[in-house]
N, C-alpha and C positions, 0 to 999 in steps of 0.2 A: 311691718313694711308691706306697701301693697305689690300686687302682683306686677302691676306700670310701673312702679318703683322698681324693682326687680328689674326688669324688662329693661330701660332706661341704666341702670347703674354701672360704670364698666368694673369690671372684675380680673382676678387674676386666676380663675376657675378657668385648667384648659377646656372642660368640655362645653361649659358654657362658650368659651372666645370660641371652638370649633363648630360647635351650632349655629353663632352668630357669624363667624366665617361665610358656612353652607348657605346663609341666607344671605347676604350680601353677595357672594357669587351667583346664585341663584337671578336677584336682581341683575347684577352689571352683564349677566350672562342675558337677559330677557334687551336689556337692552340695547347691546353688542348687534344679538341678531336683529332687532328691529330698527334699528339705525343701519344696518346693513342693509336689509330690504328697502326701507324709506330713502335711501341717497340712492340706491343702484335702480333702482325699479319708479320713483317719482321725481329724483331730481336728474338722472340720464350719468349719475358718474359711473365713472367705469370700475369694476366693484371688484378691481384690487384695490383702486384709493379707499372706495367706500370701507373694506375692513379693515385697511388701516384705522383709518378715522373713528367707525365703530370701536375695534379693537380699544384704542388710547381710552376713546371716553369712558369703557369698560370697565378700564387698568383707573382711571381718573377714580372712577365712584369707590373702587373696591382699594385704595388708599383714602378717599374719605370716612368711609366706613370705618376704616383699620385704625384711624388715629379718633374718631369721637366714639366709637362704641364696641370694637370687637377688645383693642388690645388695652389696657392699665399702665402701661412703661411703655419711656418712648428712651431710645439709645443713644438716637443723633439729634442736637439741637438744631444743625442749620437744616430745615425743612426742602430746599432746593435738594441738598446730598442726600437726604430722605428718601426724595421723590424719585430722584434718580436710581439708586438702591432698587429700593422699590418696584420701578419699572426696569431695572434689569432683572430680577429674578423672574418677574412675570413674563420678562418675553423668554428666557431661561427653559419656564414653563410651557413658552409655546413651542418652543424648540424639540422640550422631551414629547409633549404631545403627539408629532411628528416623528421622532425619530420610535415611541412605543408602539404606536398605529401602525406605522412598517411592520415592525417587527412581529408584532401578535400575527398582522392580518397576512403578510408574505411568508414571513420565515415558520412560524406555529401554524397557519392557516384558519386562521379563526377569524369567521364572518367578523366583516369590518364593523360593526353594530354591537359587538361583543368586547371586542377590541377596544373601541371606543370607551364602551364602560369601565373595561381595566384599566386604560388609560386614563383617564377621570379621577376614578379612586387614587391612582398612584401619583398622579400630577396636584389633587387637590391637599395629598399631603405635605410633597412638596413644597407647595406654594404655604400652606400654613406655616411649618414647622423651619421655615428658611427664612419669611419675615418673622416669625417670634422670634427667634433668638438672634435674628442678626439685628434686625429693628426697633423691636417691639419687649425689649429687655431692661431693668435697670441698667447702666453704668458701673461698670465696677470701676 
């Protein structure tokens, strides 16, 4: 089997789906922020819609991703309940992101830069390990 083989195959290897995770976030994250910049700064919106908007199409790639290449088992047939799912855990996520960044950067006192990092780690596990098993599982 070639390496693009490989590359291309979905799997039920967590470390593989978590690498291919980081990378799919990675993207919708490049693109989040520059659909952010690009509506608030060239098209004049006013840039809480703009992250809203960024935000969704974020949450949009990083469910496509999740269902043709990170995850193997999908839970729920009706794709609409999916997607829903799906984007409640993420905003979930963005909820804890919020509520971690307080806390590191107020209550611990740790430059918000730092914060942010912990928070990352802690939220990108979340976000994995909440679609695997609620989404992204056989059916028993």
């Amino acid at each position: 089997m070639t390496l693009k083989t490989k590359i291309k195959k979905k799997t039920d290897n967590v470390f593989i789906q978590i690498i291919r995770y980081f990378i799919s976030g990675g993207i919708a994250a490049a693109v989040d922020f520059g659909l952010l910049y690009l509506l608030t700064e060239f098209f004049g919106l006013y840039y809480l819609w703009s992250a809203v908007i960024s935000f969704s199409v974020g949450l949009l790639i990083t469910y496509i991703f999740s269902i043709t290449w990170i995850f193997n088992q999908r839970r729920i047939s009706n794709r609409w309940i999916e997607l829903l799912i799906f984007s409640i855990i993420g905003v979930v996520g963005l909820l804890l992101t919020y509520l971690f960044m307080q806390y590191f950067t107020e209550v611990i006192k740790l430059h918000y830069m730092l914060s942010k990092v912990l928070t990352t780690i802690i939220v990108f596990f979340w976000n994995f390990l909440t679609k695997r098993f609620v989404l992204f599982t056989r059916k028993k």
